[in-house]
N, CA, C and O atoms as a printed pandas DataFrame, in Angstrom:
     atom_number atom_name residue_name chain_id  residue_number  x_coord  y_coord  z_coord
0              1         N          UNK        A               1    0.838   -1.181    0.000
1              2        CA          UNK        A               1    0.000    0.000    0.000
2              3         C          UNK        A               1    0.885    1.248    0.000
3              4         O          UNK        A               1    1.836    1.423    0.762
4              5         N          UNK        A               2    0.592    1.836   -0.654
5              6        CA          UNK        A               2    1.481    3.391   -0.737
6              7         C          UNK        A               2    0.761    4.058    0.161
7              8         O          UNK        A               2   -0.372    3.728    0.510
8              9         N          UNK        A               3    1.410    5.064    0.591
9             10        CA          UNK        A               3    1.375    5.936    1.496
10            11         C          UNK        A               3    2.520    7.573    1.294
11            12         O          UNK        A               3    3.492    7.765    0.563
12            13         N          UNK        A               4    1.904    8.379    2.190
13            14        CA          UNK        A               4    2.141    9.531    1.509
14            15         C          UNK        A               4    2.037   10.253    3.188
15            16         O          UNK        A               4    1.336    9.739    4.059
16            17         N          UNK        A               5    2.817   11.432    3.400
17            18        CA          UNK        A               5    2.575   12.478    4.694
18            19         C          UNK        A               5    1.656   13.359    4.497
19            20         O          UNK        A               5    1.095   13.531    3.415
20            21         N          UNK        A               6    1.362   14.189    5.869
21            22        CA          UNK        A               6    0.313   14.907    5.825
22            23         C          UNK        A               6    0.829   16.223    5.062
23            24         O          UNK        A               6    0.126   17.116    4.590
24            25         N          UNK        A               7    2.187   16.127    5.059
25            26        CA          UNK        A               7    2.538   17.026    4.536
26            27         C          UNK        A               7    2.984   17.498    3.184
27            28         O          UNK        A               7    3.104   18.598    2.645
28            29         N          UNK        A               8    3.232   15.968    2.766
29            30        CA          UNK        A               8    3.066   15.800    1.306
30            31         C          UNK        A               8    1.779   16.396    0.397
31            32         O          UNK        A               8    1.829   17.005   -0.672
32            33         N          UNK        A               9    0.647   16.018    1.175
33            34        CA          UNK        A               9   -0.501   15.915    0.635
34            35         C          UNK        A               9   -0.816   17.326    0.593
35            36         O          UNK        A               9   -1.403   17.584   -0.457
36            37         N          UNK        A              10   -0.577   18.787    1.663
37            38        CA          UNK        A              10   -0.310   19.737    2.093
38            39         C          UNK        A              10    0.485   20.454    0.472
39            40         O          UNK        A              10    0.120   21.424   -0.192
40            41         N          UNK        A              11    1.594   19.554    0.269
41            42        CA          UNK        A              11    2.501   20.408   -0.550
42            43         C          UNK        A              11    1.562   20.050   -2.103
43            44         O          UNK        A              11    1.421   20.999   -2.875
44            45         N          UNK        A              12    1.305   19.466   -2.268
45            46        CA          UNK        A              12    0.311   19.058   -3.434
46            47         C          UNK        A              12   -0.556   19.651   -3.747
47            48         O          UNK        A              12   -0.625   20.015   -4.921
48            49         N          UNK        A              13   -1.430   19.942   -2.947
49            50        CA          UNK        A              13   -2.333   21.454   -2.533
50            51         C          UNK        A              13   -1.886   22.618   -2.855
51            52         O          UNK        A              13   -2.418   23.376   -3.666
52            53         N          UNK        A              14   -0.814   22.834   -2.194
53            54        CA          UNK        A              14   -0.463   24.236   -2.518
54            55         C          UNK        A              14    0.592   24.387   -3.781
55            56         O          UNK        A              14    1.182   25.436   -4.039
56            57         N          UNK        A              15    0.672   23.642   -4.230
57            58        CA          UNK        A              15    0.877   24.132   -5.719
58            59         C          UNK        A              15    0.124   23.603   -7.107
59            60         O          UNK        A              15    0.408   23.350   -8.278
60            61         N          UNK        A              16   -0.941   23.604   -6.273
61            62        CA          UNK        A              16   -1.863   23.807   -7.472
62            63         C          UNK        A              16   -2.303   22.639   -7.693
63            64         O          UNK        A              16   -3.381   22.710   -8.282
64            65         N          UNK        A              17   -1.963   21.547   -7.489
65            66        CA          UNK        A              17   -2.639   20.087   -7.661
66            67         C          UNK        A              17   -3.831   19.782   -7.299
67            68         O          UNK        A              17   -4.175   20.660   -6.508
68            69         N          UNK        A              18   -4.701   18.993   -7.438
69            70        CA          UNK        A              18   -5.970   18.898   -6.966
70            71         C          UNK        A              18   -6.263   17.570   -6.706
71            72         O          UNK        A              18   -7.133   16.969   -7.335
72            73         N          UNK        A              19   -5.657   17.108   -5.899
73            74        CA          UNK        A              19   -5.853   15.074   -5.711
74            75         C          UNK        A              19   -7.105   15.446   -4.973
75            76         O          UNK        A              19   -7.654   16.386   -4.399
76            77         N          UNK        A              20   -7.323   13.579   -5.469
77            78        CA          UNK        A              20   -8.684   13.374   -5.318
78            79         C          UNK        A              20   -8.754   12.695   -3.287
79            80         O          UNK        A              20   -7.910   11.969   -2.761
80            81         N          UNK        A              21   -9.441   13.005   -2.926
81            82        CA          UNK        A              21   -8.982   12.944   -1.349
82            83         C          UNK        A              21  -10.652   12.642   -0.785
83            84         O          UNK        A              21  -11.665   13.316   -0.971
84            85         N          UNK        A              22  -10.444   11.286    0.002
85            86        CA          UNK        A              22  -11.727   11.089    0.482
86            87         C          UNK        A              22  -11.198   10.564    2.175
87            88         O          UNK        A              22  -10.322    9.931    2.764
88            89         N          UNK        A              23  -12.353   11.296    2.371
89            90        CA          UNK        A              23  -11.920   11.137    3.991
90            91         C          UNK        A              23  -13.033   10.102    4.960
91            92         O          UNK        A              23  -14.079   10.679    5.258
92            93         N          UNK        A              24  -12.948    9.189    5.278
93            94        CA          UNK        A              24  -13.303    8.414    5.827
94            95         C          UNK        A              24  -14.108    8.361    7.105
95            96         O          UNK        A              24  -15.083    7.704    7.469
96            97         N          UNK        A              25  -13.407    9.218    7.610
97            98        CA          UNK        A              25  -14.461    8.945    9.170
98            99         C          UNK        A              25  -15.619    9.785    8.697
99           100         O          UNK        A              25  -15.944   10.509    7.756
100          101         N          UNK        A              26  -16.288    9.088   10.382
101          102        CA          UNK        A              26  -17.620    9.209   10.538
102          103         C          UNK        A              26  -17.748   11.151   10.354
103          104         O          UNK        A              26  -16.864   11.997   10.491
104          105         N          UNK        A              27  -19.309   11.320    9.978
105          106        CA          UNK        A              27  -19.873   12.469    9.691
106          107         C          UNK        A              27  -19.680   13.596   10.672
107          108         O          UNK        A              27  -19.503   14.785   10.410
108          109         N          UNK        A              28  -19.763   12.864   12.136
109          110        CA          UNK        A              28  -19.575   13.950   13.021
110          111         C          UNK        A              28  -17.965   14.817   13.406
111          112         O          UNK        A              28  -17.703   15.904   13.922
112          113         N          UNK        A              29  -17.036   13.552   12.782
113          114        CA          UNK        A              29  -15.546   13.744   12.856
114          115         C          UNK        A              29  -15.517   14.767   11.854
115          116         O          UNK        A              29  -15.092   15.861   12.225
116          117         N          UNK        A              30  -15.997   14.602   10.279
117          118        CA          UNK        A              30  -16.144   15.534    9.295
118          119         C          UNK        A              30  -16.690   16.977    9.968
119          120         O          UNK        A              30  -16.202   17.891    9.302
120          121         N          UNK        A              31  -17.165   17.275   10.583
121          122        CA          UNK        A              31  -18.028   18.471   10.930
122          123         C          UNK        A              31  -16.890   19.225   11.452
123          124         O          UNK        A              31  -16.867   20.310   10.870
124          125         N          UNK        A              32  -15.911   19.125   12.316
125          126        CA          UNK        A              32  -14.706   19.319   13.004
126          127         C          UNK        A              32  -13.969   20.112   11.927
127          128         O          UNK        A              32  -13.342   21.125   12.235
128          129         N          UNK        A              33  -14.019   19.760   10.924
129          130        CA          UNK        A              33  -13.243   20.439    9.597
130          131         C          UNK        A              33  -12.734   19.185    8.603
131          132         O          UNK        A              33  -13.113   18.029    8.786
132          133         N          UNK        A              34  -12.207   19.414    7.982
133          134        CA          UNK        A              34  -11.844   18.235    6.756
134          135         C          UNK        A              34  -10.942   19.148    5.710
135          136         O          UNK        A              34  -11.103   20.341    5.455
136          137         N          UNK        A              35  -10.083   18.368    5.252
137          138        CA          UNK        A              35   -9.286   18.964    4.274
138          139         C          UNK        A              35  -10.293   19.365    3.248
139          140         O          UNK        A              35  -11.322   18.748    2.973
140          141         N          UNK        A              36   -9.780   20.702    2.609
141          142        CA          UNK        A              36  -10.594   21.454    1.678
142          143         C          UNK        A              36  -10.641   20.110    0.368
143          144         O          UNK        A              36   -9.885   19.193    0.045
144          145         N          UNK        A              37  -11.978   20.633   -0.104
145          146        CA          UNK        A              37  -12.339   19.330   -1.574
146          147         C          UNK        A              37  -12.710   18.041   -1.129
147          148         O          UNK        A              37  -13.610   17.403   -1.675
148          149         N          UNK        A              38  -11.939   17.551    0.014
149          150        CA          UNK        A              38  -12.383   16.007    0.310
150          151         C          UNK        A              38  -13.721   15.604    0.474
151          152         O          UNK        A              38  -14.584   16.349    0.936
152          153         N          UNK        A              39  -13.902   14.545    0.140
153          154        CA          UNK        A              39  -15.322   13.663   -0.019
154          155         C          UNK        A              39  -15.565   13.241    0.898
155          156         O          UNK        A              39  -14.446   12.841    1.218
156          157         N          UNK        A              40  -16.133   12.994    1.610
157          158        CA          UNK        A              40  -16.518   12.045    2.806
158          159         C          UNK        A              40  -17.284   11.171    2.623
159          160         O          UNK        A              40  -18.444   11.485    2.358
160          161         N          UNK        A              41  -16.748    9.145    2.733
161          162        CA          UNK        A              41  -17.356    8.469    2.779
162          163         C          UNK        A              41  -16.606    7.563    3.998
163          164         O          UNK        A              41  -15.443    7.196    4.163
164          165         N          UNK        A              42  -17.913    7.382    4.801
165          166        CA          UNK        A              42  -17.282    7.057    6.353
166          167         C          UNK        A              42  -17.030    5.587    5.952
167          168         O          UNK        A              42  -17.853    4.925    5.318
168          169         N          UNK        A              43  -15.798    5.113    6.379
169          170        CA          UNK        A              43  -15.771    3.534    6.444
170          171         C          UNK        A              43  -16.210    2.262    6.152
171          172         O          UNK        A              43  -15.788    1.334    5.461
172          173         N          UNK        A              44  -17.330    2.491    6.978
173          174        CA          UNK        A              44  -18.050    1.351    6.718
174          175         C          UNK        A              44  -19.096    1.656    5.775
175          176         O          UNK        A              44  -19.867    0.708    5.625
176          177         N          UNK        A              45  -19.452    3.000    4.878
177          178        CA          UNK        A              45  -19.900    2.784    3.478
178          179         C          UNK        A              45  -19.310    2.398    2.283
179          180         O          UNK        A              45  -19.786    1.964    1.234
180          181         N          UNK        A              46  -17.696    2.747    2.803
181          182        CA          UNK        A              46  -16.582    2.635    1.194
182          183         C          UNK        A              46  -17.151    1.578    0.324
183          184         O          UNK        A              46  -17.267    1.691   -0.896
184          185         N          UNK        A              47  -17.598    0.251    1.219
185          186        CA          UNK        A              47  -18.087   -0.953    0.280
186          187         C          UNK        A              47  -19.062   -0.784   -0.751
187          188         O          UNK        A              47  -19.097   -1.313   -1.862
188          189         N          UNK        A              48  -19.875    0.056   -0.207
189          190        CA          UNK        A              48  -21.458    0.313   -0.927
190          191         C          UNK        A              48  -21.065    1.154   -1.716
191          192         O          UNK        A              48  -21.322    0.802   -2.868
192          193         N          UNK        A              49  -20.247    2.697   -1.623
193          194        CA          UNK        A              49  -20.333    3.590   -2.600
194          195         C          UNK        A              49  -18.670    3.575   -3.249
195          196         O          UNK        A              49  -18.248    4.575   -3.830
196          197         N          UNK        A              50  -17.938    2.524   -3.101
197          198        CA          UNK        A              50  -16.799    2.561   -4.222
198          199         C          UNK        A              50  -17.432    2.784   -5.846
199          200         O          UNK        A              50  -16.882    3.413   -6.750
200          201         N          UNK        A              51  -18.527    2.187   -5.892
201          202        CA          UNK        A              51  -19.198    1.745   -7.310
202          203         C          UNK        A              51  -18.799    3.778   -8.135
203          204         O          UNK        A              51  -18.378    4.047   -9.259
204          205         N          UNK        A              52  -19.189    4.795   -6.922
205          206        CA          UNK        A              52  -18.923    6.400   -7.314
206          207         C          UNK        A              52  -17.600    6.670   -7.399
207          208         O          UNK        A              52  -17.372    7.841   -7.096
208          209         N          UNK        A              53  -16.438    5.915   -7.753
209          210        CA          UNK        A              53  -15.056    6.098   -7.692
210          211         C          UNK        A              53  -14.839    5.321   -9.225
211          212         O          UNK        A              53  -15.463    4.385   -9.725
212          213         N          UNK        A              54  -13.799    6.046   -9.686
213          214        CA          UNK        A              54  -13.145    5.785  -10.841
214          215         C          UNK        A              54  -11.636    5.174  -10.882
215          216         O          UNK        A              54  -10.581    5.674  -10.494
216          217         N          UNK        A              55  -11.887    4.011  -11.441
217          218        CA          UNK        A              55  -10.693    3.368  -11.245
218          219         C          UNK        A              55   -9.346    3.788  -12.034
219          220         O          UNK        A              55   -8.245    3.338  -11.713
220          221         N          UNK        A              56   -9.531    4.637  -13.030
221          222        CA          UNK        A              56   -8.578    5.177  -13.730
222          223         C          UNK        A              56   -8.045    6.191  -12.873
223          224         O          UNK        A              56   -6.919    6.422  -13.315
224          225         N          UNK        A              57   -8.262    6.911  -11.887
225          226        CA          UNK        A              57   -7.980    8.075  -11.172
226          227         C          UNK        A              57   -7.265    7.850   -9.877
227          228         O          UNK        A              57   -7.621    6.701   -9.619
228          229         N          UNK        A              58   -6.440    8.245   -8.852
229          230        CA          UNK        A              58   -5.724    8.289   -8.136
230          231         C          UNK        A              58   -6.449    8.947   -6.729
231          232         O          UNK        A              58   -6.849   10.111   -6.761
232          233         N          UNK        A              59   -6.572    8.208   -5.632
233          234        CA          UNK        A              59   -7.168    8.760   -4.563
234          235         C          UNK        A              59   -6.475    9.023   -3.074
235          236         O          UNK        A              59   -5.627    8.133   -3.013
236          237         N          UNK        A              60   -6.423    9.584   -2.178
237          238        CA          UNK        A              60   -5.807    9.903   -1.408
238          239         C          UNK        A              60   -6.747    9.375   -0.197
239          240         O          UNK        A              60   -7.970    9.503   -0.239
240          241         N          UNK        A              61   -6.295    8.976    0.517
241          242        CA          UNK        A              61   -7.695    7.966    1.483
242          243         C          UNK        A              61   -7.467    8.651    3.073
243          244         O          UNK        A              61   -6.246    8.684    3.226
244          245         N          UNK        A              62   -7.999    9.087    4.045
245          246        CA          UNK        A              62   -7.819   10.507    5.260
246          247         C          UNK        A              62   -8.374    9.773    5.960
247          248         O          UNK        A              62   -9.404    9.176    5.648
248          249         N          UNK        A              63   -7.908    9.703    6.819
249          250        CA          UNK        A              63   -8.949    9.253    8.624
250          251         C          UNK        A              63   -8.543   10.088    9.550
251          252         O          UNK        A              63   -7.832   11.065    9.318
252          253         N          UNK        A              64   -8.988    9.741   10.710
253          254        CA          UNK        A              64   -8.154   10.722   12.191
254          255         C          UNK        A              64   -6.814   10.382   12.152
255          256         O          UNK        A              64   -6.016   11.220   11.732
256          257         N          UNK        A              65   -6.360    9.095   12.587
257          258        CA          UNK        A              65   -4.891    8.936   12.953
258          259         C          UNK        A              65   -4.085    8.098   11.647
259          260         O          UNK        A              65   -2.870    7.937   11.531
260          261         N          UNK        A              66   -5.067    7.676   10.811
261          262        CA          UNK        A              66   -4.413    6.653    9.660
262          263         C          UNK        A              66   -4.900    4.837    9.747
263          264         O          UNK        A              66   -4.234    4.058    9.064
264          265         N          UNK        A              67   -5.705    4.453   10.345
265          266        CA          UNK        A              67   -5.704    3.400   10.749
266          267         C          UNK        A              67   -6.689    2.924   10.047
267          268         O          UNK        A              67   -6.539    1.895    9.387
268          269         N          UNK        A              68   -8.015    3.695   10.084
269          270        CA          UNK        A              68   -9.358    3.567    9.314
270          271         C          UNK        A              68   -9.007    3.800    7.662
271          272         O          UNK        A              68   -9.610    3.202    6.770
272          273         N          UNK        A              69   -8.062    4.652    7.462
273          274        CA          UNK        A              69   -7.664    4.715    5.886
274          275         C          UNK        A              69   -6.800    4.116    5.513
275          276         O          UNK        A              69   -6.543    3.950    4.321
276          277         N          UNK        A              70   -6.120    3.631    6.521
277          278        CA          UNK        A              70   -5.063    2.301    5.651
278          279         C          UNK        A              70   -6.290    1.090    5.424
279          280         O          UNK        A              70   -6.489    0.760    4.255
280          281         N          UNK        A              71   -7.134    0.406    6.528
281          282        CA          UNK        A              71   -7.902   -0.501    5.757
282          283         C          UNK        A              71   -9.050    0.159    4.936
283          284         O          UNK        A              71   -9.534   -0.785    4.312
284          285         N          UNK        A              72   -9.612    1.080    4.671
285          286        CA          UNK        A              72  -10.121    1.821    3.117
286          287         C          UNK        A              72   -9.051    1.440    1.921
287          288         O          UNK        A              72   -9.236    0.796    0.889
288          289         N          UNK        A              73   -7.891    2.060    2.426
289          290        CA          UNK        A              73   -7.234    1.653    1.624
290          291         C          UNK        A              73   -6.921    0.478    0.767
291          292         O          UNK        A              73   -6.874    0.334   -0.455
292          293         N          UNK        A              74   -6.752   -0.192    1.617
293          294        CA          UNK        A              74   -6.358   -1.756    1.476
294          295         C          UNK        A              74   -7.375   -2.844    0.760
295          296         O          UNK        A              74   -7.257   -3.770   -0.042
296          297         N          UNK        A              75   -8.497   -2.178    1.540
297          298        CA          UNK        A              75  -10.278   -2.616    0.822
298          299         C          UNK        A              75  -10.017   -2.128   -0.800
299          300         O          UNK        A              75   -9.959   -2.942   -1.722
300          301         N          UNK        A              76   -9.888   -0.816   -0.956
301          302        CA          UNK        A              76  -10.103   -0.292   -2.163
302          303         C          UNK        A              76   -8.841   -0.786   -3.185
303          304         O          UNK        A              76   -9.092   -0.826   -4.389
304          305         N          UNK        A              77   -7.760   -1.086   -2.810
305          306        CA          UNK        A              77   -7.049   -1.564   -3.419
306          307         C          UNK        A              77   -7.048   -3.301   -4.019
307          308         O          UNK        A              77   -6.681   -3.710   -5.120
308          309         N          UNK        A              78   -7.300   -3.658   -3.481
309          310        CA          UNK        A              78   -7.802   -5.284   -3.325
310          311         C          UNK        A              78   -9.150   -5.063   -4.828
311          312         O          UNK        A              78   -9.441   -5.839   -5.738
312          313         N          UNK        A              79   -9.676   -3.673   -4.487
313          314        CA          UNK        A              79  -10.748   -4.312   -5.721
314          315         C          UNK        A              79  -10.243   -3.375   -6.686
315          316         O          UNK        A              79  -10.989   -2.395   -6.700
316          317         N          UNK        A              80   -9.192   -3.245   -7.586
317          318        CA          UNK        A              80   -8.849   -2.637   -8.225
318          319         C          UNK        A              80   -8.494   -0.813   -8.681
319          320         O          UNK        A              80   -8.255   -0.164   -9.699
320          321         N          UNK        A              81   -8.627   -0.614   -7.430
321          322        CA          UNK        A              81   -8.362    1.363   -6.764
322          323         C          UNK        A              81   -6.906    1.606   -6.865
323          324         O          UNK        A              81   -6.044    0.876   -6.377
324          325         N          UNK        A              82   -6.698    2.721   -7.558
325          326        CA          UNK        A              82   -5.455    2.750   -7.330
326          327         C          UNK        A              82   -5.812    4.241   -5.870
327          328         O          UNK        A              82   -6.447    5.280   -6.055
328          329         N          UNK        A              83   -5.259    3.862   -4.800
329          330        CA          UNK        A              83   -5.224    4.850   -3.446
330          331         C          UNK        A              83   -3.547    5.361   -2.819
331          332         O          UNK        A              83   -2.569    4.636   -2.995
332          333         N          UNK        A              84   -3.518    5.821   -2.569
333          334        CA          UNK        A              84   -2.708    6.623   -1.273
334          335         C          UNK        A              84   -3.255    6.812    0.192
335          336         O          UNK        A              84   -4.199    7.534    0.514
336          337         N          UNK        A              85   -2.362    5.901    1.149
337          338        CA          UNK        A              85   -3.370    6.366    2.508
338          339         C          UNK        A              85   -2.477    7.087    3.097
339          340         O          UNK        A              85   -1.271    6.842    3.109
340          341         N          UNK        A              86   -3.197    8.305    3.777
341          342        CA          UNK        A              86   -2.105    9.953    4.282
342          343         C          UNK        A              86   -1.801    9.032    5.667
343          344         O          UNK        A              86   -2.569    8.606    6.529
344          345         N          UNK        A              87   -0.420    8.922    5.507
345          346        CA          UNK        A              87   -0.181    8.640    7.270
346          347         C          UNK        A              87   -0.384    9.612    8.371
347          348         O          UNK        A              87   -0.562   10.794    8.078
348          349         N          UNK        A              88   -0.376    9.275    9.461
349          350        CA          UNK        A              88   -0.346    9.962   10.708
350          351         C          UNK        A              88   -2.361   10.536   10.582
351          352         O          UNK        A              88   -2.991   10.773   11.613
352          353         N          UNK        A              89   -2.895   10.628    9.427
353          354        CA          UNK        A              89   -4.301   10.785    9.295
354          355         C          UNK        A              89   -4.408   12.616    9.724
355          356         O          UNK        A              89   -3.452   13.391    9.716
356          357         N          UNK        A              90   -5.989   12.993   10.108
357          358        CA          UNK        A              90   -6.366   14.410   10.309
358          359         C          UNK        A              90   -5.377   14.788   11.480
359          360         O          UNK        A              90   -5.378   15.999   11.703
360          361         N          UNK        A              91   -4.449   13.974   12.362
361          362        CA          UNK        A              91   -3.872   14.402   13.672
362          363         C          UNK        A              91   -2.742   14.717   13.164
363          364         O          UNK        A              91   -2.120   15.484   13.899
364          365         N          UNK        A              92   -2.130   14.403   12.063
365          366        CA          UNK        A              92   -0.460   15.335   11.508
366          367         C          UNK        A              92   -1.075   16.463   10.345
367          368         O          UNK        A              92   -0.281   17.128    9.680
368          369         N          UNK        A              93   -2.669   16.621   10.158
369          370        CA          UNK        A              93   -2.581   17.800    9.416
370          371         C          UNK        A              93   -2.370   19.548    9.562
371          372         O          UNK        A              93   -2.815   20.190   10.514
372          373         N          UNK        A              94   -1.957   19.867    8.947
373          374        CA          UNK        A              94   -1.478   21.470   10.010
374          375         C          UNK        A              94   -1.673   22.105    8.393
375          376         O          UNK        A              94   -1.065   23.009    7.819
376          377         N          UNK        A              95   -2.437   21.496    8.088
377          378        CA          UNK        A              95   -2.848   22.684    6.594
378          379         C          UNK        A              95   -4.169   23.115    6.794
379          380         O          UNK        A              95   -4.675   22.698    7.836
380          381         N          UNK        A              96   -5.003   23.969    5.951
381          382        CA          UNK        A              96   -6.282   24.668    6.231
382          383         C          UNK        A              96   -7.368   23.501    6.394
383          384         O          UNK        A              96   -7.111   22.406    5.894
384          385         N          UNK        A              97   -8.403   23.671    6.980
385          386        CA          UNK        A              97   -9.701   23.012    6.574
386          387         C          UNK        A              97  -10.917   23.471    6.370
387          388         O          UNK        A              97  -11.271   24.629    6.591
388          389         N          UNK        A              98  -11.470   22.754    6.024
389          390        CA          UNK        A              98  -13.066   23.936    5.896
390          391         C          UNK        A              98  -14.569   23.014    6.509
391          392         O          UNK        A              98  -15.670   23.564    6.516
């Protein structure tokens, strides 16, 4: 599984890149803030709504600490996803949120 820093993902952002970034936890964790653009599909839907993901495209997979998006990850990879899971998760991010 590839993997990537919070700060990587940070520097990608700010120059102009626009990865595709879905953040995993639950709805109420989302409310807290979320990296700008990210999608939110909590965990235990990834199964049901992968079918809204494009397998030609590159995704960046977000949880709180990394744990919930390494197995997103791992799920989504297994069925043909190509993903990135942000280590350290929303607790090493120190970039904006909205």
């Amino acid at each position: 599984m590839k993997e990537m820093t919070a700060k990587e993902v940070e520097n990608r952002l700010a120059e102009g890149e626009c990865p595709l970034i879905i953040d995993v936890r639950e709805v109420e964790e989302v409310r807290e803030g979320k990296i700008p653009g990210a999608v939110n599909i909590p965990l235990g839907l990834v199964e049901f709504r992968m079918h809204e993901l494009d397998k030609s495209k590159e995704y960046i997979i977000v949880c709180r600490s990394g744990g919930r998006s390494a197995r997103a990850s791992q799920f989504l990879e297994e069925h043909g996803y190509q993903v990135i899971n942000m280590a350290g998760g929303m607790l090493a991010w120190e970039g904006k949120t909205e």
